[in-house]
N, C-alpha and C positions, 0 to 999 in steps of 0.2 A: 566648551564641551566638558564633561563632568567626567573627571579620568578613574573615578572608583565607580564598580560595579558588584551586581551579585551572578555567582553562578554555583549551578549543583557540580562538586568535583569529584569524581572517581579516583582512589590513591588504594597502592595496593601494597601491602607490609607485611612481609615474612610469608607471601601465599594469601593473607587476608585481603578483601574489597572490602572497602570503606567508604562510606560516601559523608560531603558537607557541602553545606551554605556558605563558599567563601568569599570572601571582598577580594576582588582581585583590583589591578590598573591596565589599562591596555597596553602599559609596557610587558606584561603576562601574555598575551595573545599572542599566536603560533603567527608568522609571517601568511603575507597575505595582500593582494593589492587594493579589497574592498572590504571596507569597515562598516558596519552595520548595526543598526540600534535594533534588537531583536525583540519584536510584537510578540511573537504567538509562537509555539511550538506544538506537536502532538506526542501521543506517549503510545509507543509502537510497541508490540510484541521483544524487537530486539531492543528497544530502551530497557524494557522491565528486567530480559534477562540480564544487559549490561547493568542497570541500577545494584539489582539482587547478586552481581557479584556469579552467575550463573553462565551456562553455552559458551565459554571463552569468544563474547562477538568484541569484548576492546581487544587492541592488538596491542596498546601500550600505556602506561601509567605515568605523570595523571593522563585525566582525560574530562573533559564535559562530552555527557552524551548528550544523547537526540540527534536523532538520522533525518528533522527536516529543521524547517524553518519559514517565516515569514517576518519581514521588519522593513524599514526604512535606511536607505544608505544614509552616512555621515560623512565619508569622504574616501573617493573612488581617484584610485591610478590606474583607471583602468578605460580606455576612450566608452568603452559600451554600457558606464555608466555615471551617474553624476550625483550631488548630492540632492536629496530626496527625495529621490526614484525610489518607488515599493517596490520589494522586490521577493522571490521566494526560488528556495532551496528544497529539494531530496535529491535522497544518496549519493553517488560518488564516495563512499566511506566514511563519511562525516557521522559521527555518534560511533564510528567503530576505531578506525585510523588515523582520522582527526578532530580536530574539538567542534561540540555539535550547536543545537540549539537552546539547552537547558542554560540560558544564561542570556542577561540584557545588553550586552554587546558581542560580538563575534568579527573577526577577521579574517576573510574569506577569500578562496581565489575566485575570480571574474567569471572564470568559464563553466563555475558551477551552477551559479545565478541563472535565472530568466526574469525577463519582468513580470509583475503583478498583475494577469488579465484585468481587461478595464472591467467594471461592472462586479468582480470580485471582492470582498474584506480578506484582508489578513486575517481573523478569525475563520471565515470560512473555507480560504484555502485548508487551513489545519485543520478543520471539522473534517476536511476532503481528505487533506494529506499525503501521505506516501500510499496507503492503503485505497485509498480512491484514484491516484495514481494510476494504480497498476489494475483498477476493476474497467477504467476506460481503454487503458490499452489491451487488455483483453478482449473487451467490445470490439474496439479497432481490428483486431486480430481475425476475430468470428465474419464481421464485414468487409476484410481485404480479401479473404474466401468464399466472398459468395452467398453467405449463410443471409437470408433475408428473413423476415415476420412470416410472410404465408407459408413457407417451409416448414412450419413446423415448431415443437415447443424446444426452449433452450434450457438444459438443468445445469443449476449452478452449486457445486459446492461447499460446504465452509458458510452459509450463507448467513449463520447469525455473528459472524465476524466482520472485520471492516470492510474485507475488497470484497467478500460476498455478499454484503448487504448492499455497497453502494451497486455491485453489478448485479443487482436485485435489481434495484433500482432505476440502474440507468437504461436497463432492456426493457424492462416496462414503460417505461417515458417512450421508448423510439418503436414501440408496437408489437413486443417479441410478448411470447406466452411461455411465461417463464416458471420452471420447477421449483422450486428451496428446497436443499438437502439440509438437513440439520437432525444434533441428536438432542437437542435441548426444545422436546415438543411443548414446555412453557413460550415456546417464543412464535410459537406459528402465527397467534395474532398479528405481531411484530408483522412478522415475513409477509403476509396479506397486506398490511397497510402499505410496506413498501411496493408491494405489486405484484407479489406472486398470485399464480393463480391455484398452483396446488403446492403440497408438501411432502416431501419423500422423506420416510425416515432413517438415519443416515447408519444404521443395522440392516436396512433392505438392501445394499450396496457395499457392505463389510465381505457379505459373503462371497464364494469363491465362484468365478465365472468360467464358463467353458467356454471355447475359444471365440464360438458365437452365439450371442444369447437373440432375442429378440429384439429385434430393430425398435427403438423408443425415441429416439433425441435427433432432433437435427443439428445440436450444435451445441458447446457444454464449455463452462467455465471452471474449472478445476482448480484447489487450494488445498486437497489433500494429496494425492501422491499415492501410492501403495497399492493395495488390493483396491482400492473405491477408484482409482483411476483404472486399473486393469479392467475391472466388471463394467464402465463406461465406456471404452474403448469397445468393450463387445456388445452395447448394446447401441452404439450408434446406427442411425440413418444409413444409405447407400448416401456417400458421398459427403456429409458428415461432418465436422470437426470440432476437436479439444482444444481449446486454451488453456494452458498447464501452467501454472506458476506457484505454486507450494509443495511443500512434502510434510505436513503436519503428521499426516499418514503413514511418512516412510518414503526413502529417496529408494529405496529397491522396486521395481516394476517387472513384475513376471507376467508377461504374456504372450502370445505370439504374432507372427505376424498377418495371420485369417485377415481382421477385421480390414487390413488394409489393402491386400491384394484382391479382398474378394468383394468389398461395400468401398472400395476406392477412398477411405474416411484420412483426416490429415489429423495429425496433431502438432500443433506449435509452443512453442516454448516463448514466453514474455517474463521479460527479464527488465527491470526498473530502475536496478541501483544504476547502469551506467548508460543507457539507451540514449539514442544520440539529442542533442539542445531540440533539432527541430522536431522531433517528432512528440517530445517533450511538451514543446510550443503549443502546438496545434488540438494535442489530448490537452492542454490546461485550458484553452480556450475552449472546447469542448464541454469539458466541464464546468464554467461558468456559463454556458447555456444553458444545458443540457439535464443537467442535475438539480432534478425542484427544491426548491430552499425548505419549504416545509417537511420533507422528507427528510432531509439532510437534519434537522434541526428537533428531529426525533431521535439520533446516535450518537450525541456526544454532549459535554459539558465541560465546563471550565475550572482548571483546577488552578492554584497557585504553585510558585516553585519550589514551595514549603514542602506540597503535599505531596510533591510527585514521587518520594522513597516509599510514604504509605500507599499508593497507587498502585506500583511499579510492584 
Protein backbone atom coordinates (compact mmCIF):
# COMPACT_ATOMS: atom_id res chain seq x y z
CA UNK A 1 0.00 0.00 0.00
CA UNK A 2 1.35 3.35 -1.09
CA UNK A 3 1.69 5.53 2.31
CA UNK A 4 1.88 9.25 0.33
CA UNK A 5 -1.23 10.84 -0.79
CA UNK A 6 -2.79 14.03 -2.02
CA UNK A 7 -5.33 16.09 -0.29
CA UNK A 8 -6.87 19.71 -0.36
CA UNK A 9 -6.04 21.15 3.35
CA UNK A 10 -7.63 23.86 5.04
CA UNK A 11 -5.01 25.88 7.59
CA UNK A 12 -5.89 28.96 9.16
CA UNK A 13 -3.12 31.65 10.24
CA UNK A 14 -3.56 34.82 12.35
CA UNK A 15 -7.58 34.70 11.27
CA UNK A 16 -6.57 33.89 7.52
CA UNK A 17 -8.10 30.43 5.45
CA UNK A 18 -5.81 29.06 3.34
CA UNK A 19 -6.07 26.17 1.45
CA UNK A 20 -3.31 23.48 -0.44
CA UNK A 21 -2.52 20.39 -2.39
CA UNK A 22 -0.54 18.56 0.24
CA UNK A 23 1.27 15.05 0.33
CA UNK A 24 0.38 13.99 3.33
CA UNK A 25 1.15 9.79 4.82
CA UNK A 26 -1.54 8.01 6.61
CA UNK A 27 0.48 8.35 9.58
CA UNK A 28 -1.35 12.34 9.25
CA UNK A 29 -4.80 10.73 9.31
CA UNK A 30 -7.02 11.56 12.37
CA UNK A 31 -7.77 8.03 14.31
CA UNK A 32 -10.25 5.86 12.94
CA UNK A 33 -11.05 2.06 12.55
CA UNK A 34 -11.66 2.19 8.63
CA UNK A 35 -9.22 3.31 6.09
CA UNK A 36 -10.42 4.05 2.80
CA UNK A 37 -8.97 4.67 -0.81
CA UNK A 38 -11.34 7.58 -1.73
CA UNK A 39 -13.10 7.42 -5.40
CA UNK A 40 -15.26 10.45 -5.78
CA UNK A 41 -16.34 13.12 -3.70
CA UNK A 42 -19.09 16.09 -4.26
CA UNK A 43 -18.57 19.95 -3.74
CA UNK A 44 -21.69 20.96 -1.56
CA UNK A 45 -22.64 24.34 -0.79
CA UNK A 46 -20.88 24.07 2.74
CA UNK A 47 -17.52 22.59 0.95
CA UNK A 48 -17.40 26.09 -1.06
CA UNK A 49 -18.23 28.10 2.01
CA UNK A 50 -15.57 25.97 4.11
CA UNK A 51 -12.99 26.03 0.88
CA UNK A 52 -13.57 30.17 0.58
CA UNK A 53 -12.67 30.33 4.11
CA UNK A 54 -16.48 31.74 4.61
CA UNK A 55 -20.02 30.73 7.23
CA UNK A 56 -17.43 29.48 10.06
CA UNK A 57 -18.80 25.56 8.84
CA UNK A 58 -14.83 23.98 9.90
CA UNK A 59 -14.84 23.82 13.68
CA UNK A 60 -11.16 23.41 13.66
CA UNK A 61 -7.74 23.73 11.66
CA UNK A 62 -6.28 21.89 9.62
CA UNK A 63 -8.84 20.28 8.09
CA UNK A 64 -9.75 18.33 4.70
CA UNK A 65 -13.10 19.20 3.74
CA UNK A 66 -15.99 17.47 1.88
CA UNK A 67 -19.05 16.43 3.79
CA UNK A 68 -19.35 13.21 1.60
CA UNK A 69 -17.58 10.62 0.09
CA UNK A 70 -17.36 7.39 -1.92
CA UNK A 71 -14.27 4.84 -2.22
CA UNK A 72 -13.16 1.47 -1.52
CA UNK A 73 -11.98 0.00 1.92
CA UNK A 74 -8.15 -0.88 2.36
CA UNK A 75 -8.25 -2.17 5.66
CA UNK A 76 -11.15 -2.24 8.34
CA UNK A 77 -11.03 -2.87 12.29
CA UNK A 78 -14.07 -2.91 12.24
CA UNK A 79 -16.30 -6.53 11.85
CA UNK A 80 -19.02 -4.64 9.50
CA UNK A 81 -16.47 -4.24 7.08
CA UNK A 82 -13.56 -5.79 5.10
CA UNK A 83 -11.14 -5.00 2.58
CA UNK A 84 -12.76 -3.91 -0.73
CA UNK A 85 -15.98 -3.43 0.20
CA UNK A 86 -17.22 0.06 -1.69
CA UNK A 87 -18.49 1.89 0.47
CA UNK A 88 -20.06 5.69 0.89
CA UNK A 89 -20.11 8.47 3.41
CA UNK A 90 -22.47 11.73 4.24
CA UNK A 91 -22.47 13.93 7.13
CA UNK A 92 -21.95 13.18 10.60
CA UNK A 93 -19.53 16.30 10.45
CA UNK A 94 -17.12 15.16 8.30
CA UNK A 95 -16.01 18.30 5.98
CA UNK A 96 -16.82 20.52 9.20
CA UNK A 97 -15.38 18.66 12.56
CA UNK A 98 -13.51 16.05 10.96
CA UNK A 99 -11.35 15.47 7.96
CA UNK A 100 -13.71 14.98 4.93
CA UNK A 101 -13.39 13.70 1.43
CA UNK A 102 -11.31 16.01 -0.69
CA UNK A 103 -8.52 13.73 -0.36
CA UNK A 104 -7.39 10.02 -1.83
CA UNK A 105 -7.26 8.37 1.43
CA UNK A 106 -9.23 8.99 4.54
CA UNK A 107 -9.52 7.22 8.00
CA UNK A 108 -12.91 6.87 9.08
CA UNK A 109 -15.05 5.64 11.81
CA UNK A 110 -17.29 2.47 10.89
CA UNK A 111 -20.42 3.84 12.01
CA UNK A 112 -20.31 6.38 9.62
CA UNK A 113 -20.05 4.19 6.57
CA UNK A 114 -22.99 2.09 4.69
CA UNK A 115 -22.28 0.08 1.90
CA UNK A 116 -22.30 0.86 -1.86
CA UNK A 117 -25.90 -0.01 -3.09
CA UNK A 118 -25.50 -2.83 -5.51
CA UNK A 119 -26.23 -1.44 -9.00
CA UNK A 120 -24.79 2.08 -7.98
CA UNK A 121 -21.05 3.69 -9.17
CA UNK A 122 -19.25 5.62 -6.89
CA UNK A 123 -19.39 8.41 -9.42
CA UNK A 124 -22.98 8.35 -9.26
CA UNK A 125 -23.54 8.21 -5.74
CA UNK A 126 -21.63 11.63 -5.63
CA UNK A 127 -23.58 13.00 -8.74
CA UNK A 128 -26.51 12.05 -5.90
CA UNK A 129 -24.62 12.87 -3.06
CA UNK A 130 -25.54 14.60 0.21
CA UNK A 131 -28.00 16.86 -1.67
CA UNK A 132 -29.79 13.93 -3.37
CA UNK A 133 -29.65 12.64 0.11
CA UNK A 134 -31.84 14.71 1.57
CA UNK A 135 -34.36 15.27 -1.88
CA UNK A 136 -35.24 11.27 -1.09
CA UNK A 137 -35.74 11.72 2.30
CA UNK A 138 -38.06 14.44 1.79
CA UNK A 139 -40.00 12.19 -0.71
CA UNK A 140 -40.04 9.70 2.14
CA UNK A 141 -41.26 12.24 4.40
CA UNK A 142 -44.23 13.55 1.88
CA UNK A 143 -45.10 9.56 1.62
CA UNK A 144 -44.91 8.56 5.40
CA UNK A 145 -48.01 11.33 5.37
CA UNK A 146 -50.18 10.12 3.10
CA UNK A 147 -49.45 12.71 0.30
CA UNK A 148 -49.99 10.37 -2.81
CA UNK A 149 -50.02 11.38 -7.02
CA UNK A 150 -53.73 11.75 -7.40
CA UNK A 151 -53.89 14.26 -4.58
CA UNK A 152 -52.83 16.71 -6.18
CA UNK A 153 -49.60 18.85 -7.43
CA UNK A 154 -46.39 18.93 -5.10
CA UNK A 155 -44.19 22.43 -5.36
CA UNK A 156 -40.79 22.15 -4.70
CA UNK A 157 -38.53 24.73 -3.73
CA UNK A 158 -34.95 25.78 -4.49
CA UNK A 159 -35.60 23.60 -7.49
CA UNK A 160 -32.59 24.74 -9.82
CA UNK A 161 -30.24 23.57 -6.88
CA UNK A 162 -29.17 20.09 -5.94
CA UNK A 163 -31.88 18.51 -3.61
CA UNK A 164 -34.50 20.51 -5.62
CA UNK A 165 -33.66 19.26 -8.85
CA UNK A 166 -33.08 15.60 -7.74
CA UNK A 167 -36.66 16.09 -5.85
CA UNK A 168 -37.78 17.36 -9.20
CA UNK A 169 -36.93 14.49 -10.28
CA UNK A 170 -37.56 11.89 -8.23
CA UNK A 171 -41.58 13.02 -7.84
CA UNK A 172 -41.76 12.85 -11.30
CA UNK A 173 -40.41 9.35 -11.82
CA UNK A 174 -43.00 7.96 -8.83
CA UNK A 175 -46.09 9.98 -10.75
CA UNK A 176 -46.49 13.18 -8.60
CA UNK A 177 -47.23 16.55 -10.71
CA UNK A 178 -44.76 18.56 -9.62
CA UNK A 179 -44.32 22.56 -9.44
CA UNK A 180 -40.41 24.14 -9.75
CA UNK A 181 -40.01 27.31 -7.80
CA UNK A 182 -36.96 28.94 -9.09
CA UNK A 183 -35.65 32.60 -9.64
CA UNK A 184 -33.36 31.69 -12.44
CA UNK A 185 -36.27 31.61 -15.30
CA UNK A 186 -33.07 30.55 -17.75
CA UNK A 187 -33.45 27.25 -16.30
CA UNK A 188 -37.07 26.37 -16.79
CA UNK A 189 -36.05 24.26 -19.74
CA UNK A 190 -33.72 22.54 -17.18
CA UNK A 191 -36.74 22.03 -14.67
CA UNK A 192 -39.23 20.53 -17.52
CA UNK A 193 -36.71 17.98 -18.57
CA UNK A 194 -36.37 17.01 -15.20
CA UNK A 195 -40.21 16.64 -14.93
CA UNK A 196 -41.80 19.37 -13.88
CA UNK A 197 -44.86 20.18 -15.08
CA UNK A 198 -45.16 23.97 -14.47
CA UNK A 199 -43.02 26.68 -13.12
CA UNK A 200 -43.52 29.23 -10.36
CA UNK A 201 -41.54 32.06 -10.07
CA UNK A 202 -39.86 32.19 -6.98
CA UNK A 203 -40.96 36.34 -6.54
CA UNK A 204 -44.60 34.96 -6.64
CA UNK A 205 -43.87 33.37 -3.16
CA UNK A 206 -41.32 36.10 -1.66
CA UNK A 207 -44.39 37.95 -1.00
CA UNK A 208 -46.15 38.42 2.14
CA UNK A 209 -49.01 35.88 2.97
CA UNK A 210 -52.02 36.30 5.10
CA UNK A 211 -52.62 33.78 7.39
CA UNK A 212 -54.72 31.75 4.59
CA UNK A 213 -54.19 32.31 1.22
CA UNK A 214 -55.83 29.93 -1.41
CA UNK A 215 -55.62 26.27 -1.05
CA UNK A 216 -52.75 25.28 -4.16
CA UNK A 217 -50.50 22.33 -3.11
CA UNK A 218 -51.02 19.00 -1.69
CA UNK A 219 -47.71 18.59 -0.53
CA UNK A 220 -44.27 20.83 -0.92
CA UNK A 221 -40.73 20.29 -0.59
CA UNK A 222 -39.06 23.19 1.03
CA UNK A 223 -35.05 24.46 0.74
CA UNK A 224 -35.84 28.06 1.47
CA UNK A 225 -37.11 28.84 4.83
CA UNK A 226 -38.31 32.41 5.52
CA UNK A 227 -41.24 34.31 3.89
CA UNK A 228 -41.46 31.45 0.79
CA UNK A 229 -41.96 28.83 3.50
CA UNK A 230 -44.65 31.12 5.53
CA UNK A 231 -46.71 32.00 2.02
CA UNK A 232 -46.56 27.96 1.49
CA UNK A 233 -47.74 27.02 4.65
CA UNK A 234 -50.88 29.20 3.71
CA UNK A 235 -51.36 27.95 0.70
CA UNK A 236 -51.51 24.35 1.44
CA UNK A 237 -54.20 21.65 0.71
CA UNK A 238 -56.73 20.61 3.73
CA UNK A 239 -54.66 18.25 5.07
CA UNK A 240 -51.29 19.02 3.31
CA UNK A 241 -47.76 18.71 4.09
CA UNK A 242 -44.19 20.64 4.07
CA UNK A 243 -40.85 19.03 4.00
CA UNK A 244 -38.64 21.72 5.42
CA UNK A 245 -34.98 21.21 5.10
CA UNK A 246 -33.31 24.68 4.22
CA UNK A 247 -33.19 28.32 5.22
CA UNK A 248 -31.44 29.75 2.10
CA UNK A 249 -34.36 32.24 2.77
CA UNK A 250 -33.99 32.69 6.35
CA UNK A 251 -34.12 30.47 9.57
CA UNK A 252 -36.92 33.07 10.97
CA UNK A 253 -40.65 31.79 10.05
CA UNK A 254 -43.41 34.22 10.82
CA UNK A 255 -46.67 32.87 10.62
CA UNK A 256 -49.42 31.55 12.57
CA UNK A 257 -50.91 28.86 13.45
CA UNK A 258 -54.43 29.08 10.72
CA UNK A 259 -53.15 26.87 8.40
CA UNK A 260 -52.78 24.06 10.82
CA UNK A 261 -55.75 24.11 13.01
CA UNK A 262 -58.03 24.96 10.30
CA UNK A 263 -56.66 22.73 6.82
CA UNK A 264 -55.07 20.16 9.46
CA UNK A 265 -51.54 20.61 7.02
CA UNK A 266 -48.32 19.05 8.91
CA UNK A 267 -44.95 20.29 8.39
CA UNK A 268 -41.86 18.05 8.94
CA UNK A 269 -38.42 18.79 9.32
CA UNK A 270 -35.60 16.40 7.43
CA UNK A 271 -32.48 16.61 8.75
CA UNK A 272 -29.53 14.52 7.01
CA UNK A 273 -26.27 15.25 8.56
CA UNK A 274 -27.19 12.62 11.39
CA UNK A 275 -30.40 10.54 10.50
CA UNK A 276 -30.24 7.25 11.71
CA UNK A 277 -27.81 4.18 9.32
CA UNK A 278 -31.01 2.58 8.52
CA UNK A 279 -33.05 4.85 7.11
CA UNK A 280 -30.00 6.14 5.57
CA UNK A 281 -29.87 2.41 3.94
CA UNK A 282 -33.10 2.23 2.46
CA UNK A 283 -33.31 6.10 1.03
CA UNK A 284 -29.74 5.01 -0.80
CA UNK A 285 -31.09 2.01 -2.12
CA UNK A 286 -34.06 3.95 -3.25
CA UNK A 287 -32.16 5.93 -5.07
CA UNK A 288 -30.22 3.63 -6.97
CA UNK A 289 -33.63 2.56 -8.30
CA UNK A 290 -35.43 5.18 -8.50
CA UNK A 291 -33.46 8.11 -9.82
CA UNK A 292 -33.10 7.87 -13.91
CA UNK A 293 -29.41 7.94 -14.70
CA UNK A 294 -30.18 10.02 -17.72
CA UNK A 295 -31.53 12.73 -15.70
CA UNK A 296 -29.11 12.60 -13.11
CA UNK A 297 -26.34 12.79 -15.62
CA UNK A 298 -27.83 16.22 -16.89
CA UNK A 299 -26.52 17.93 -13.16
CA UNK A 300 -23.30 17.36 -12.65
CA UNK A 301 -19.58 17.00 -13.81
CA UNK A 302 -16.33 15.89 -12.90
CA UNK A 303 -13.85 18.20 -11.52
CA UNK A 304 -10.22 17.29 -10.42
CA UNK A 305 -8.75 18.02 -6.76
CA UNK A 306 -6.76 20.72 -8.47
CA UNK A 307 -9.96 22.47 -9.34
CA UNK A 308 -12.03 22.37 -6.57
CA UNK A 309 -10.54 26.04 -4.80
CA UNK A 310 -11.59 27.53 -8.37
CA UNK A 311 -15.09 25.70 -7.98
CA UNK A 312 -15.79 26.25 -4.46
Amino acid sequence: MIDKFKALVLTQEQGKIEHHIQQLSIDNLPEGDVLVAVKYSSLNYKDCLAVAGRGKIVRQYPLIPGVDLTGEVLTSESPDFQSGDKVLLTGWGVGERYWGGYTQKARLKSEWLIPLPQGLSGLMAMAIGSAGLTAMLCVMALEEQGVIPEQGTILVTGASGGVGGIAVALLAELGYRVAAVTGRRDKDDYLYRLGATEIVDRAELERSARPLESQRWVGAVDTVGGNVLARILAEMNYGGTVAATGLTGGSELNTTVMPFILRAIKLVGVEVTTCPVNLRKVAWERLSRELPVDLLEQIFKVISLQEVPQFA
